[in-house]
N, C-alpha and C positions, 0 to 999 in steps of 0.2 A: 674524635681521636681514634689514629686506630689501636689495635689490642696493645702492640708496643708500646704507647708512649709517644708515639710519633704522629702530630698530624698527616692527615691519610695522603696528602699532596707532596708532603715529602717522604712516608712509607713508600710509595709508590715511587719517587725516586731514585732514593737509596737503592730498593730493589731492581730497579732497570739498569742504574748504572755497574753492579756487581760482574756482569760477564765482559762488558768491556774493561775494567778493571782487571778481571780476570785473564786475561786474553794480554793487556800489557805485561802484567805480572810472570807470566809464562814465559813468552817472550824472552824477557831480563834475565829470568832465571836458566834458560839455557845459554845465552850467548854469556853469559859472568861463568855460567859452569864448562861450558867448552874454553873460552880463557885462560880459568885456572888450570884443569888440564894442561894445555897447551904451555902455559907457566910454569907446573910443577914437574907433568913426566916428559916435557919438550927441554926448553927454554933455560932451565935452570940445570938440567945433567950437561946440555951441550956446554955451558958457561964452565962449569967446572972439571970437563974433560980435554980444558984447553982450547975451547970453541971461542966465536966472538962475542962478547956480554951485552951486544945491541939486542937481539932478542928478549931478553931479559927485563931492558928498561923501556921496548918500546912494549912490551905483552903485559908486563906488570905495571907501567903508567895505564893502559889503556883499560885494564883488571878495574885497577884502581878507581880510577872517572865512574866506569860504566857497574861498579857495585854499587856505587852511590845515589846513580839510579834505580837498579835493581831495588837499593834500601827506600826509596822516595816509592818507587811502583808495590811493591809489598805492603809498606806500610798503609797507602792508598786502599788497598784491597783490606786491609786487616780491619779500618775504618768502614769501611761500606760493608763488608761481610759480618763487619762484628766479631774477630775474633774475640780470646782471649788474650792477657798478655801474655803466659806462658808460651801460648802458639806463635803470637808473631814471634818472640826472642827467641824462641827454634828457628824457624825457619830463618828469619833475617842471620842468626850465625849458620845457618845449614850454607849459607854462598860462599864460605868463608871456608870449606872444608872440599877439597878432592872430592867430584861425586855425589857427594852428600845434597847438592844442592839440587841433580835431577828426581832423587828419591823424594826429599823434600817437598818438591814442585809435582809431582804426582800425589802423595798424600792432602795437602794442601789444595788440587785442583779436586779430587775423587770427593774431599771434604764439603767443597764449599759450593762444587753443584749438587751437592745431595743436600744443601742449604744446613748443615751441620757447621759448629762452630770447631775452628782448629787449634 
């Protein structure tokens, strides 16, 4: 066994698969936070300055889809990394906020290569 609790063939997996998990997780986390951006300080003033509301429904369907990945990829890494739960329900709502989600995604990555839990 190893020290964790974990027989050592799958310690040693868990651990190998954490950076490609990590490396997804990134990934999500920018393209869901460039999205909303483009959702909140784009897409939604032109809508309501008299602009046309297809921006709207095709940036916020596609928000949409592609957060629920984001939440599938996070969650993935929270699993292999071992967060906490406090940590992932930060982070899984940080995608969900303007911004929040690159800050997020930096604390979160600074964490869990210094093999710290988040």
């Amino acid at each position: 066994m190893a020290p964790s609790g974990l027989p050592r063939a799958l310690a040693r997996r868990v651990g190998q698969a954490v950076p490609a998990a990590l490396r997804r997780y990134r990934v999500m986390a920018w393209v869901v936070g460039v999205l909303l951006i483009a959702l909140v300080l784009v897409a939604v003033p032109v809508k309501y300055l008299g602009g046309p509301a297809a921006p709207v429904a095709v940036i916020g369907t596609a928000h949409g889809w592609l957060y629920a990945i984001f939440f599938l990829t996070a969650c993935d890494l929270a699993v292999r990394a071992r967060w906490t739960l406090k940590g992932t329900v930060l982070v899984l709502l940080a995608g969900t906020i303007p911004i929040l989600s690159f800050v997020a995604e930096r604390i979160a990555t600074r964490k869990t290569r210094a093999g710290e839990r988040v």
